[in-house]
C-alpha positions as CSV (number, residue, x, y, z in Angstrom):
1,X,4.3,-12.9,29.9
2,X,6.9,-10.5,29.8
3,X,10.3,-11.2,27.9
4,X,13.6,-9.3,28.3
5,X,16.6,-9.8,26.0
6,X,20.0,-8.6,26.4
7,X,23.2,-8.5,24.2
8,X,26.7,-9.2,24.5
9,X,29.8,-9.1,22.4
10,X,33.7,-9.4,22.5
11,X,35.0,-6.5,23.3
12,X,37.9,-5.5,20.4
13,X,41.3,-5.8,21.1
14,X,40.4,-7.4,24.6
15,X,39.1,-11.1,25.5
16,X,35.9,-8.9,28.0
17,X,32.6,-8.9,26.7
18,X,30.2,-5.8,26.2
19,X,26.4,-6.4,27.2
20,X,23.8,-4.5,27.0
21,X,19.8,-4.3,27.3
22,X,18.4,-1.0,25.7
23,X,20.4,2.0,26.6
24,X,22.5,0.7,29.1
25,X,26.0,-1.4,29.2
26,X,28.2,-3.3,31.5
27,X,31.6,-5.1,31.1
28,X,32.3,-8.5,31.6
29,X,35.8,-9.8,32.1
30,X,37.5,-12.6,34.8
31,X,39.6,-11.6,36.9
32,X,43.5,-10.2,35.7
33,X,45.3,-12.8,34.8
34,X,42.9,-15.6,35.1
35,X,41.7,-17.2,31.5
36,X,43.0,-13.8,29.2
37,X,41.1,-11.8,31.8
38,X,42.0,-8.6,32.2
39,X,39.5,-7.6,35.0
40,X,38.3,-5.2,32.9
41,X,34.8,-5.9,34.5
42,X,32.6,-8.3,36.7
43,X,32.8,-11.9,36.6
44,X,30.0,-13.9,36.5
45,X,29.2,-14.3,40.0
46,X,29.9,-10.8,40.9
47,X,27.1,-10.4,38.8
48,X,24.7,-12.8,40.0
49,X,25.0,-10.8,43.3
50,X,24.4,-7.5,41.6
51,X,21.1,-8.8,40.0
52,X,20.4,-10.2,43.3
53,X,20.9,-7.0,45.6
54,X,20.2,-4.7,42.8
55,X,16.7,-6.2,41.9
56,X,15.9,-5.9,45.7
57,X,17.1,-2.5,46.3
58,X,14.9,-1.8,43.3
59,X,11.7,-3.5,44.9
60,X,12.5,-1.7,48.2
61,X,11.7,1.6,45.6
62,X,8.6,0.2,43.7
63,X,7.2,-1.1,47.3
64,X,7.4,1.8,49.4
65,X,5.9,3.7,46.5
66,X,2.8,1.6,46.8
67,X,2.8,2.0,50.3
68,X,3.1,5.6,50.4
69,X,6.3,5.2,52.7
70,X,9.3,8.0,51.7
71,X,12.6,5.9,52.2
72,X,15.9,7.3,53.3
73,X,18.9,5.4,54.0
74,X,19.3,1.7,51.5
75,X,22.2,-0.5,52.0
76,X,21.9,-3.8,50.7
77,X,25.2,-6.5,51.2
78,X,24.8,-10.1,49.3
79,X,27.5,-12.8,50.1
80,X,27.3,-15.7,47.3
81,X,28.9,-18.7,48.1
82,X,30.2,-20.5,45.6
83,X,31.3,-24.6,45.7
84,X,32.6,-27.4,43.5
85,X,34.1,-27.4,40.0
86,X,32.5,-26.3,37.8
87,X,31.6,-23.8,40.4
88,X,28.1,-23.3,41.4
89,X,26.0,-21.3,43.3
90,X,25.5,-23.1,46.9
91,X,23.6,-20.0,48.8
92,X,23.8,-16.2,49.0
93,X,22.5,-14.1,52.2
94,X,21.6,-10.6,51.6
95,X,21.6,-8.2,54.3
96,X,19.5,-5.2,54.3
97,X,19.3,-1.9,56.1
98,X,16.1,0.4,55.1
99,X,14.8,3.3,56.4
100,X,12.4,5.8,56.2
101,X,13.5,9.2,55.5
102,X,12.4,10.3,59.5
103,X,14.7,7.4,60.3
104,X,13.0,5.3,61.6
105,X,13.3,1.5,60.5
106,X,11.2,0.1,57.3
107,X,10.4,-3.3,57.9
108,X,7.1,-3.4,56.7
109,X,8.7,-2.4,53.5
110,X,10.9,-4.8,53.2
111,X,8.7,-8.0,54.3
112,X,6.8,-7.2,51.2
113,X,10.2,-6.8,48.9
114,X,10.9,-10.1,49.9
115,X,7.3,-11.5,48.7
116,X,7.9,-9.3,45.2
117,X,11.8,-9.7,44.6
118,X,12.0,-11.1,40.6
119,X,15.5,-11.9,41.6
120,X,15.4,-13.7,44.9
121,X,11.9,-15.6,44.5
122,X,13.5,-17.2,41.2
123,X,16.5,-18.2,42.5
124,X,14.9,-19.5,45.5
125,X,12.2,-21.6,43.4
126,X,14.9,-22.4,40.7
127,X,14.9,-21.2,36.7
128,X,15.1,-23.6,33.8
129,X,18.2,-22.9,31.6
130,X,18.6,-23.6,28.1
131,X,22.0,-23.0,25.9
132,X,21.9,-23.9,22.8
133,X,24.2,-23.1,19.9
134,X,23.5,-20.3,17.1
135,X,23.7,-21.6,13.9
């Protein structure tokens, strides 16, 4: 089993948070206005749509490299709905466009994405959360 851990912390003098997971940092902040937020950075759903798409257009690399496919042109659009208060998740459709880099269309490639994505298969199967509080 493989385990990844990332940080976050208040960012001074503003109510956004920093995370980060090795080298590499985002900002996390609600929208201006809305709860202190400054909109600073993404919200949470904003980046549940990243990880989504981002994870995929990452696949869509790591696939094609296995096939021995050279890609070209990658755009990748997710929609997440979100319903209810507190506000959940209800679906998110992701639209892709991949080619190869002679232009024509990919879709072997990204069949086999879909079978690999981390992101998308555990979403779609569900994930067990756990909060608890640090002592």
């Amino acid at each position: 089993m493989v385990a990844i851990t990332v940080e976050l912390r208040n960012v001074e003098g503003t109510q956004a948070a920093m995370g980060w997971a090795g080298s590499h940092t985002i900002v996390v902040d609600r929208p201006e206005g809305k709860a202190g937020g400054q909109g600073l950075g993404f919200n949470g759903a904003q980046l549940l749509a990243l990880a989504l798409g981002g994870c995929f257009c990452n696949d869509l690399r790591y696939v094609a490299e296995e096939m021995g496919v050279l890609l070209g042109r990658i755009a990748v659009s997710v929609v997440l709905e979100l319903e209810g208060s507190p506000q959940l998740a209800k679906s998110a459709e992701m639209t892709v466009l991949c080619e190869k880099q002679d232009g024509d269309g990919a879709e072997r490639v990204i069949e086999r994405a879909k079978e690999v994505c981390m992101v998308a298969n555990s979403l779609g199967r569900g994930v067990a959360v756990s909060i608890e509080h640090a002592a």
